[in-house]
C-alpha positions as a printed NumPy array, in Angstrom:
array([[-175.403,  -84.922,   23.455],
       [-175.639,  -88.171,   21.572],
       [-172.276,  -88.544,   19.868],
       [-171.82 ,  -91.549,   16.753],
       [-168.242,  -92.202,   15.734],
       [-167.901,  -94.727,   12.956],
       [-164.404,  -95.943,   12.351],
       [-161.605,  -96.94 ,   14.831],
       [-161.179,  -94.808,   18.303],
       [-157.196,  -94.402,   17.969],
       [-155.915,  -91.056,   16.618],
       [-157.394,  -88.043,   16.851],
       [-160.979,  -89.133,   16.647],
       [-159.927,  -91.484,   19.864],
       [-159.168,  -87.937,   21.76 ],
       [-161.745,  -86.448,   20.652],
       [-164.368,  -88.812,   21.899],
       [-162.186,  -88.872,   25.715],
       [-162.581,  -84.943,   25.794],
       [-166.603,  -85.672,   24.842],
       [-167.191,  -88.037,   27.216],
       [-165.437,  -86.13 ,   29.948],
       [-167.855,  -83.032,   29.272],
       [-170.934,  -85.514,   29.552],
       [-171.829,  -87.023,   26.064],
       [-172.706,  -90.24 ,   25.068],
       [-170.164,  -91.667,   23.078],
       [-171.354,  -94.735,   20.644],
       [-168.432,  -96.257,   17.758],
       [-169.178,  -98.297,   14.778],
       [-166.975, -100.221,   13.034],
       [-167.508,  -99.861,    9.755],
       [-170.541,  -97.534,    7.612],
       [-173.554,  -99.882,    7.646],
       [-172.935, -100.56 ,   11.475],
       [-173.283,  -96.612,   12.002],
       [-176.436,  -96.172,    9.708],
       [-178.253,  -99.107,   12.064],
       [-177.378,  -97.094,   14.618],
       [-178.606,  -93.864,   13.236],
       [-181.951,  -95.369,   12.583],
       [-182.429,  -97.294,   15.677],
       [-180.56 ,  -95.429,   18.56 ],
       [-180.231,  -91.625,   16.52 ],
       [-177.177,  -89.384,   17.31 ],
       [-176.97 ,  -85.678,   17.787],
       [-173.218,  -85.552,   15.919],
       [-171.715,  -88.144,   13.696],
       [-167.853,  -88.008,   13.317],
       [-166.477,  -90.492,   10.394],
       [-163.001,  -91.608,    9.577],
       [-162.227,  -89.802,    6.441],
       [-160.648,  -93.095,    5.408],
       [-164.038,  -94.957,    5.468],
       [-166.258,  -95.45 ,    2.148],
       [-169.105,  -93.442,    3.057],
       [-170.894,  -95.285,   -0.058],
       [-173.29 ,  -97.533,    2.16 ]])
């Protein structure tokens, strides 16, 4: 599994991307919204998790 996480890894969405990793997926972050969409359209991701604190805008 391809996982995208846009935002910061600390928190909750930090463990969550240690506990996917250790079961085998690839973990990519972005930093910020248009980061993750160049991501998404050059690299693709099976799950994208977003801080709920980011504008999701673009």
């Amino acid at each position: 599994m391809r996982l995208l996480i846009i935002g910061t890894l600390d928190g909750q969405i930090g463990a969550a991307s240690q506990i996917a990793m250790a079961r085998g997926a690839k973990v990519r972050q972005a930093e910020d919204v248009p980061a993750g969409l160049e991501v998404l359209r050059t690299q693709g991701a099976d799950l994208v998790m977003i801080d709920v604190k980011r504008d999701i805008k673009g």
